[in-house]
Every structure is written in structure tokens, then in C-alpha cells.
C-alpha positions in Angstrom: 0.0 0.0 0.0 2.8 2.4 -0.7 1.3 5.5 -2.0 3.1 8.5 -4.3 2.0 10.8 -1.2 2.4 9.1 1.8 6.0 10.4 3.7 8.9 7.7 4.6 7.2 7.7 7.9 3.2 6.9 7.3 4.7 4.5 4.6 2.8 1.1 5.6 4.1 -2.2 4.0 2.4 -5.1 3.4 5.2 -8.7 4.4 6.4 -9.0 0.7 7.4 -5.1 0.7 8.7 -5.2 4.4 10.7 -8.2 3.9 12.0 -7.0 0.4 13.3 -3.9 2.4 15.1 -6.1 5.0 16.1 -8.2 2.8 15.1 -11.7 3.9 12.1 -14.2 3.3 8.7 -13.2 4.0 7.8 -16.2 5.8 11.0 -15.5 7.9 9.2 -11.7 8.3 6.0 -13.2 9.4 7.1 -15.6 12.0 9.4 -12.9 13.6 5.7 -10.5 13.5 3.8 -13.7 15.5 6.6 -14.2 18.0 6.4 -10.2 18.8 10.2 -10.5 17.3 9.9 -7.4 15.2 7.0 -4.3 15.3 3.7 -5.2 13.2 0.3 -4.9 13.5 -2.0 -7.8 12.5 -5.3 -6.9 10.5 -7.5 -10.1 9.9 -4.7 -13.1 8.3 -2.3 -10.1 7.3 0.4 -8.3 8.3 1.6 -4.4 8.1 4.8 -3.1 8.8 5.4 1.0 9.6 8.9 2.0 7.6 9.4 4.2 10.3 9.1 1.3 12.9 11.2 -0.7 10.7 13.6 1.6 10.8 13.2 2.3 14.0 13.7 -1.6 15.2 16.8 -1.8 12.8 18.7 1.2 14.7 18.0 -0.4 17.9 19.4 -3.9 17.6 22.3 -2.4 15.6 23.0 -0.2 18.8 22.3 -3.1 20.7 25.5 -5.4 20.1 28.3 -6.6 18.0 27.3 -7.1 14.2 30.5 -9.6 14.1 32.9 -10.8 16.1 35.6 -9.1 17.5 39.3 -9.4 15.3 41.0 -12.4 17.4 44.9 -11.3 18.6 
């Protein structure tokens, strides 16, 4: 449901879009939205993602921790 004049931030995704934009498998996307894993909102059988609380979820667990493992000495 992306529209020409919706902002970045009232941009709402369906789980093919969402999981297109964080680049792994829908299915993967809608297990993570059951488990309460990643922000969603539930509307009948389908699922909607907010960009900006994608984004906003993607900032945190990058602050969160280590994206690799530290260089060994």
C-alpha cells in the first residue's frame, strides 16, 4: 500500500514489501511479527509493517550489540 504521497514515515508495507526492504524471506518476516520479534500490526490473516518502525527496530538492535565478532589477537 505504498502511496506517491504518503512520507517515509506513514509509509505502511504489506510482508512481501517489508521483507523486500530487510532483505530476507517473507515467511521469515511473518514468524518474527507472530513471535512479537519485530514491530507489526496484525489486521485479519495479514500483516503491516510501519517504515518508520522498521527503521526504527533496525537502529535499535544495531545499537544493541556486535554485528561480528571481534578481530582475534
Amino acid at each position: 500500500m505504498t502511496t506517491e504521497y504518503a512520507s517515509p514515515s506513514t509509509t505502511i508495507w504489506n510482508s512481501v514489501e517489508a521483507a523486500e526492504y530487510l532483505r530476507i524471506h517473507p515467511r521469515t518476516l511473518k514468524r518474527m511479527a507472530r513471535n512479537g520479534e519485530i514491530p507489526s500490526i496484525q489486521i485479519g490473516r495479514l500483516w503491516r509493517f510501519r517504515r518508520s518502525d522498521l527503521d526504527a527496530w533496525l537502529t535499535r538492535k544495531v545499537n544493541s550489540g556486535p554485528l561480528s565478532m571481534p578481530p582475534q589477537q
